[in-house]
Structures are given as C-alpha cells and as structure tokens.
C-alpha positions in Angstrom: -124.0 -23.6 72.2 -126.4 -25.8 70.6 -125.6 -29.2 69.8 -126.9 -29.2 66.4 -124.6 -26.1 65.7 -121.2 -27.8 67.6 -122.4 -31.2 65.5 -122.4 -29.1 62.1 -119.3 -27.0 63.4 -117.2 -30.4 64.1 -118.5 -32.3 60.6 -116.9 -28.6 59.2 -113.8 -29.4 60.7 -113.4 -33.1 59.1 -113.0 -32.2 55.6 -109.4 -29.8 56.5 -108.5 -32.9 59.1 -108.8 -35.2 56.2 -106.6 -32.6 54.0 -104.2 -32.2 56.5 -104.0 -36.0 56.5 -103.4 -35.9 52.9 -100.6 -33.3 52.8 -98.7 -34.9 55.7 -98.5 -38.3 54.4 -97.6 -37.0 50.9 -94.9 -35.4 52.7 -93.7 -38.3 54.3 -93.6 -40.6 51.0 -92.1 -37.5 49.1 -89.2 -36.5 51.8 -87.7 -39.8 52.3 -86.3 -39.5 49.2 -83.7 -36.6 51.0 -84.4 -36.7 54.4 -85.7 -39.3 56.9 -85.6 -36.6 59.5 -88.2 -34.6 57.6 -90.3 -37.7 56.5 -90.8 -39.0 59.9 -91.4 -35.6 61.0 -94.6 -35.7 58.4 -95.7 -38.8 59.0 -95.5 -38.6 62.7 -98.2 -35.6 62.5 -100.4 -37.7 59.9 -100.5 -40.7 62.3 -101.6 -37.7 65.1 -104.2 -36.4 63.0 -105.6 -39.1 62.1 -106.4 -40.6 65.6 -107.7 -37.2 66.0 -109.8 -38.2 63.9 -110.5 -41.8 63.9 -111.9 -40.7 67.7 -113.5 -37.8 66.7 -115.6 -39.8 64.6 -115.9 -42.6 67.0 -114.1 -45.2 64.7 -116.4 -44.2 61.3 -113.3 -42.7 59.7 -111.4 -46.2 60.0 -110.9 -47.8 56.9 -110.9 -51.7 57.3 -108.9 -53.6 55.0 -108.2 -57.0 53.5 -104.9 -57.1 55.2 -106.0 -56.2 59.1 -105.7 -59.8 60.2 -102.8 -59.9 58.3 -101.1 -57.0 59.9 -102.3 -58.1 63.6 -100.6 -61.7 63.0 -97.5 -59.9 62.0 -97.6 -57.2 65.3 -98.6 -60.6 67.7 -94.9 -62.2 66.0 -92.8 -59.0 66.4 -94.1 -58.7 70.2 -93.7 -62.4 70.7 -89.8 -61.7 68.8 -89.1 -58.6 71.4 -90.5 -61.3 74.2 -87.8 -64.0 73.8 -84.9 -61.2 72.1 -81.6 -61.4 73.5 -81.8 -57.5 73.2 -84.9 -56.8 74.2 -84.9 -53.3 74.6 -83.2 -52.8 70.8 -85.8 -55.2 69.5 -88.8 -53.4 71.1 -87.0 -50.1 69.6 -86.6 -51.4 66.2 -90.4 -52.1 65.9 -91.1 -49.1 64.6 -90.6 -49.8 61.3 -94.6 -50.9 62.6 -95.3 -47.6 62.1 -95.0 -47.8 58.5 -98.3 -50.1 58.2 -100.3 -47.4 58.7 -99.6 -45.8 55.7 -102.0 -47.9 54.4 -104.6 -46.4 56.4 -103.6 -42.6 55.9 -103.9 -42.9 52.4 -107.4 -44.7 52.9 -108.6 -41.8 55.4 -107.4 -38.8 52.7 -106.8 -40.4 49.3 -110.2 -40.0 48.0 -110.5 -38.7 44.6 -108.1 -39.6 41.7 -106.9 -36.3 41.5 -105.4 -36.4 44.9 -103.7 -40.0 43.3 -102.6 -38.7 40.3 -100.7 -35.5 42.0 -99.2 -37.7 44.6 -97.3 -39.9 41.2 -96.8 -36.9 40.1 -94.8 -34.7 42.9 -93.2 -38.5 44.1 -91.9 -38.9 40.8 -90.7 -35.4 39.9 -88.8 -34.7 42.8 -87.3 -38.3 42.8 -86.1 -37.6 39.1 -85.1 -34.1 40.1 -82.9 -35.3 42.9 -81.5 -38.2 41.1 -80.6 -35.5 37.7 -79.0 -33.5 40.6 -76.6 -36.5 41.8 -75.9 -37.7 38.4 -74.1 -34.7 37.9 -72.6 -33.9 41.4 -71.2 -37.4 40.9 -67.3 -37.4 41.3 -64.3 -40.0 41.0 -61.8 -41.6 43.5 -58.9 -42.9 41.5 -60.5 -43.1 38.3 -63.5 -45.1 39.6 -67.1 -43.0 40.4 -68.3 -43.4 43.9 -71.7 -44.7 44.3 -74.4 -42.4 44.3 -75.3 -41.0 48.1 -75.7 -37.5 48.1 -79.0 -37.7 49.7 -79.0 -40.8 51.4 -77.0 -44.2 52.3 -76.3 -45.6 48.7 -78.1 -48.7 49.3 -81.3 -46.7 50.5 -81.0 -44.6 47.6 -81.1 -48.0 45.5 -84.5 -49.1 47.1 -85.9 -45.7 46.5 -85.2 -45.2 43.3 -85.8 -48.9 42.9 -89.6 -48.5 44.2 -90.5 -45.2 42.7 -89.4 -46.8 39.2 -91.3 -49.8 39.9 -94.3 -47.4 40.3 -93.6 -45.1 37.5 -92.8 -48.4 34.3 -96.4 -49.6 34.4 -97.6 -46.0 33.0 -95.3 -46.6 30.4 -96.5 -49.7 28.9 -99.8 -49.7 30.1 -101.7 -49.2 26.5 -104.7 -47.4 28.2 -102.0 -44.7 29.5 -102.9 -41.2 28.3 -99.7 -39.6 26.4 -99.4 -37.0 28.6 -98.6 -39.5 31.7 -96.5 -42.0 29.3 -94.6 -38.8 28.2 -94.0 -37.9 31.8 -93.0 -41.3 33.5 -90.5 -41.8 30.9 -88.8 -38.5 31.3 -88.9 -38.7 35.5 -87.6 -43.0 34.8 -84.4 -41.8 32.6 -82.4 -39.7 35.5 -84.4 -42.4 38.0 -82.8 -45.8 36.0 -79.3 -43.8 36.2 -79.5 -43.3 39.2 -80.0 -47.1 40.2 -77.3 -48.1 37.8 -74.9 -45.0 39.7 -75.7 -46.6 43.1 -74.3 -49.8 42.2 -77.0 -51.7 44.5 -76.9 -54.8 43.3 -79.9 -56.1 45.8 -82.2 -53.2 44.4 -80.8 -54.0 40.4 -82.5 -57.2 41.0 -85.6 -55.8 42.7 -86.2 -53.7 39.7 -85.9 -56.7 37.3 -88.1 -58.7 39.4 -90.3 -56.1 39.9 
C-alpha cells in the first residue's frame, strides 16, 4: 500500500481514538459515583488508548502542562516513600491512586470543543443528582435515627462525591454571566446533591463544601 494512503488512513483513525478517549474518561468520572469497579474499568481503557495514541503520533498528541514538574516531584517522593516503607510491597500497591494524574491529560487529548465540556457537567451532574434523589428516598431508620447515606458507596466516599460534584455545579449558579438555562439546571441537580451531603453525615466533606 502506498504510504501517502496508510499516512491518510492512520490521520482517519485519530479523530475516533480521540472520541473513544473522550467517552472512556467521561465514563470513568461519571461511574464512580456507583461503581469503582466500572470507573476503573473505563479509565483503565482511556489510559490504553491514549498511549495508543500518544505513540502513534510520536508524542504530538501529548498535551504539556503547567503542572508536569509538579507531578514528576510528586511521583520521585512516592517512589522515594515505597523505597524506605516499612510495607513496601502495600506502599508500591497503593500508588495507584498515580493513576488518577492522568486525568488531566485524557481530558487535554479529547476535551476539545465546549460542547464536549458542557455535556460532560451535564451527564456528571444529572446522574449524581439522580442517584442521590434515589438514596434520599431509599433512606431507612435504625431505632428512630436514619442511617447515613451509602447505598452506592462507603458513606464517607459518597460525602466527597457529592462534595466535589457540588463544588463544580454552585459557581453556575452565581456566576452572573451564567445562561438561565445552566443556572436553572445546577440548581435543580444541587437540591437532591446538598441532601445528600447533609444525609451522609460526613463531617470532613461538610467542611470541604464550605471551604470550597
């Protein structure tokens, strides 16, 4: 085959890596909000495709970023942490919360139109609400006292869920420049959201939101 035609038919191929990358990642932020299991799943894949990619394109399609040094420095003390660890097979285990930097760099490889931004707030926040409407009322009692919210997940991972996807739904609200639409919509997904937190009785995430 010609290499002009395998150069075009690879460049053809980019576009659907990049979508792929997109879908899997939105997965990932979207699922941990009922299943880890199905989040790492998804973000697992993205991290695959996009190495795929990233070689494919002979380092073009990495996206450098204020905070690589940053992230390197933090890598160099985790190592240097597993090193001297009293565990450190656990401690080299436990590093994969690493993992989790390169969500930076998924959503810099396939988050590249504001539509694409705006859906991702969108689904994130509608299922979080959706979820968190659902527990409200699947909530029961133990000797006249509710038990804290964790139908989905560990109650205090629920709090720092609901915590951050609040934290990114308020500033649509009192943004002035916010269209009514998305002010309208943020306040109806933060109502079941804020219940939530309150139901989970995560005291560490009440005072993340107020902080936040």
């Amino acid at each position: 085959m010609n290499s002009k035609v395998i150069a075009r038919s690879e460049a053809g191929t980019l576009p659907e890596i990049r979508r792929m990358i997109y879908f899997c990642t939105l997965l990932a932020a979207v699922a941990v909000t009922f299943s880890v299991a199905v989040s790492s799943i998804a973000m697992g894949t993205a991290i695959v495709l996009w190495l795929y990619l990233v070689v494919s394109t002979k380092g073009k399609a990495f996206t450098r970023t204020r905070f690589d040094l940053l992230f390197v420095l933090y890598l160099a003390a985790e190592l240097f942490a597993t090193a001297f660890s009293a565990e450190p097979f656990n401690s080299f285990v436990n590093a994969k919360r690493l993992f989790q930097i390169l969500l930076l760099y998924l959503a810099c490889a396939s988050f590249n139109q504001e539509v694409q931004l705006r859906m991702a707030v969108g689904i994130l926040g509608s299922v979080a609400a959706g979820l968190s409407l659902l527990e409200v009322f699947s909530l029961t009692s133990v000797g006249g006292h509710y038990e804290r919210l964790s139908l989905f997940q560990y109650f205090l991972t629920e709090g720092g869920i609901k915590m951050m996807v609040l934290l990114l739904l308020v500033p649509f609200i009192v943004h002035r420049s916010t269209p009514w639409r998305w002010k309208a919509f943020s306040v109806l997904c933060c109502v079941p959201l804020f219940i939530g937190l309150v139901l989970t009785q995560t005291r560490s995430s009440w005072l993340g939101f107020i902080a936040g």
